[in-house]
C-alpha positions in Angstrom: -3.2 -50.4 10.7 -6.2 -48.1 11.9 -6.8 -45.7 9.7 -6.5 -42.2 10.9 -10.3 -41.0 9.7 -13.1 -43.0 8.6 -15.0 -42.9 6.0 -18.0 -41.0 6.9 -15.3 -37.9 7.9 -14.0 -38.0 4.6 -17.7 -38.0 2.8 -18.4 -35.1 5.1 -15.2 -32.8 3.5 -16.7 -33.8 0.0 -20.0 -32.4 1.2 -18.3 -29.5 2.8 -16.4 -27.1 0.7 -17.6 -26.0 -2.9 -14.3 -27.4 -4.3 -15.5 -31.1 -3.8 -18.6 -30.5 -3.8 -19.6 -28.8 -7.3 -17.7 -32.1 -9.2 -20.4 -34.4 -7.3 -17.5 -36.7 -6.4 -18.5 -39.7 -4.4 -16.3 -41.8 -1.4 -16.4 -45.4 -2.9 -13.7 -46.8 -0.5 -10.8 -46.2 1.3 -7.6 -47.9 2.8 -4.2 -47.2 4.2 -3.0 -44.4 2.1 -5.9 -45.2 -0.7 -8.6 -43.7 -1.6 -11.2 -44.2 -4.5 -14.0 -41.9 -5.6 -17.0 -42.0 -8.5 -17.7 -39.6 -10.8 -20.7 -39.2 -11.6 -21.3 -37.6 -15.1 -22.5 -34.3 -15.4 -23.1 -32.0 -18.9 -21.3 -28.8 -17.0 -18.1 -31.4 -17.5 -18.6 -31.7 -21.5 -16.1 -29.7 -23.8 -16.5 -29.5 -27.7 -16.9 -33.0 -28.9 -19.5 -34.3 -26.1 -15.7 -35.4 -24.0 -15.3 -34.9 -20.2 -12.8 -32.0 -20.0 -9.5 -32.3 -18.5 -9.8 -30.3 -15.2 -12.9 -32.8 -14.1 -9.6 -35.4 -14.1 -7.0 -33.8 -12.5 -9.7 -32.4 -10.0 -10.8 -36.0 -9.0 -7.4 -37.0 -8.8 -6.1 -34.3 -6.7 -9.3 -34.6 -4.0 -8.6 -38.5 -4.3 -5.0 -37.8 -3.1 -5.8 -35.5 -0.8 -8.5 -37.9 1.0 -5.5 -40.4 0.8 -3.2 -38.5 2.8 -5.9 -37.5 5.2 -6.5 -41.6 6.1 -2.7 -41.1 7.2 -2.6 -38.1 9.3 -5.9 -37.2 10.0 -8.8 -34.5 9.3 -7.0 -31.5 10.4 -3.6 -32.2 8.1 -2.9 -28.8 6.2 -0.8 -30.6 3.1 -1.0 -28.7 0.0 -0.7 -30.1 -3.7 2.7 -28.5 -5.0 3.2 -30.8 -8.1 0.5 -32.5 -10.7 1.6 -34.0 -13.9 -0.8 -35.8 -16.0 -1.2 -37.9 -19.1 -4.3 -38.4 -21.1 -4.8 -41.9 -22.1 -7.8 -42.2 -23.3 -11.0 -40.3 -23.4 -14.2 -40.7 -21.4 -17.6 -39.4 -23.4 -20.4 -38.5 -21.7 -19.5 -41.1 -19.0 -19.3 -41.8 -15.2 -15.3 -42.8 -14.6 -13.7 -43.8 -11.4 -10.2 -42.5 -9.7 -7.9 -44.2 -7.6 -5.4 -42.7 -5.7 -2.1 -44.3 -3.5 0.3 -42.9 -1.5 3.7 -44.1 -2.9 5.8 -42.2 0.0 4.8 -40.6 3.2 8.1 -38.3 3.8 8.7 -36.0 6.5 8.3 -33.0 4.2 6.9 -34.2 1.2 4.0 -36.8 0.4 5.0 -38.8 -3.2 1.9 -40.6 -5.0 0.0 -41.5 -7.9 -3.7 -41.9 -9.0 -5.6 -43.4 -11.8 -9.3 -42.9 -13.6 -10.5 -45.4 -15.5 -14.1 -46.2 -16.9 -17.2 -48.3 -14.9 -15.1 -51.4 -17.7 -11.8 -50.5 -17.1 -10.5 -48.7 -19.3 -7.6 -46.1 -18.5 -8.0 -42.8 -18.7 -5.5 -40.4 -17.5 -2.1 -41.3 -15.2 -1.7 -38.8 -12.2 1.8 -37.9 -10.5 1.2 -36.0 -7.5 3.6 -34.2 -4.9 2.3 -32.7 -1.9 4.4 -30.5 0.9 3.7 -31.1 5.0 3.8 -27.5 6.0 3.1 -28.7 9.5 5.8 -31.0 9.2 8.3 -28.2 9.1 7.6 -25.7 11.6 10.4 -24.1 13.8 10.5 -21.6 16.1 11.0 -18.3 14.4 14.4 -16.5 14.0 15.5 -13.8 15.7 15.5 -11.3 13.0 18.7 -9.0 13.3 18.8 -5.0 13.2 20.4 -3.6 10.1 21.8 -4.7 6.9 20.7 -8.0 6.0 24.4 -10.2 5.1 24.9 -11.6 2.0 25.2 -15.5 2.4 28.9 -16.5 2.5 30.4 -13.0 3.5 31.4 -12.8 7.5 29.4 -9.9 9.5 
């Protein structure tokens, strides 16, 4: 299946805006509903202990999603993260980690996946469940709005 934006597309939205670009996050590869990106290490991601803080994860696993969608419906697709739950498995210190993200289910309204970052060995660090909404999925022509007292659902006008 062709992919519905290629690579170089995708590296230019992590160039792009300020909220991809400030983590440094780089395209490593994509597929079908896949995408993978590196993070590089930086010190502005340390918390107390010399540990990569929490947001840096759920950042690069919600820009890895999003770049997995877009290989699916294209550049110009306006889905929006709704839902993010994540576990912390392990921790990464003062280290480059990868993430991994899949589409699980393309619906008509809502976009069902998971993602992964892991060390340069392996390791697993956090577990990513994502939901994202189509809002360009749902659009329908605007109801006539009525005159008056709005109804109360279930009572007859």
């Amino acid at each position: 299946m062709a992919l519905a934006v290629t690579k170089s597309e995708l590296q230019r939205l992590l160039s792009k805006y300020p909220f991809t670009s400030i983590y440094g996050f780089q395209l490593h590869a994509i597929a079908d509903g896949q995408c993978t990106l590196d993070v590089p290490f930086q010190t502005a991601f340390e918390r107390p202990g010399g540990l990569v803080s929490g947001p840096v994860f759920m950042a690069a696993a919600d820009v890895a999603m999003w770049l997995a969608l877009l290989t699916r419906l294209g550049p110009e697709d306006g889905s929006v993260t709704v839902e993010m739950k994540t576990n912390f498995l392990s921790a990464a210190k003062q280290e480059d980690f990868r993430c991994t993200a899949k589409i699980l289910k393309l619906g008509k309204r809502l976009v069902y996946g998971v993602a992964e970052c892991v060390t340069r060995e392996g390791t697993l660090l956090t577990h990513h469940t994502l939901t994202y909404f189509r809002p360009d999925s749902t659009q329908q022509p605007a109801a006539p709005q009525s005159a008056g007292k709005p109804r109360r659902p279930g009572r007859p006008s």
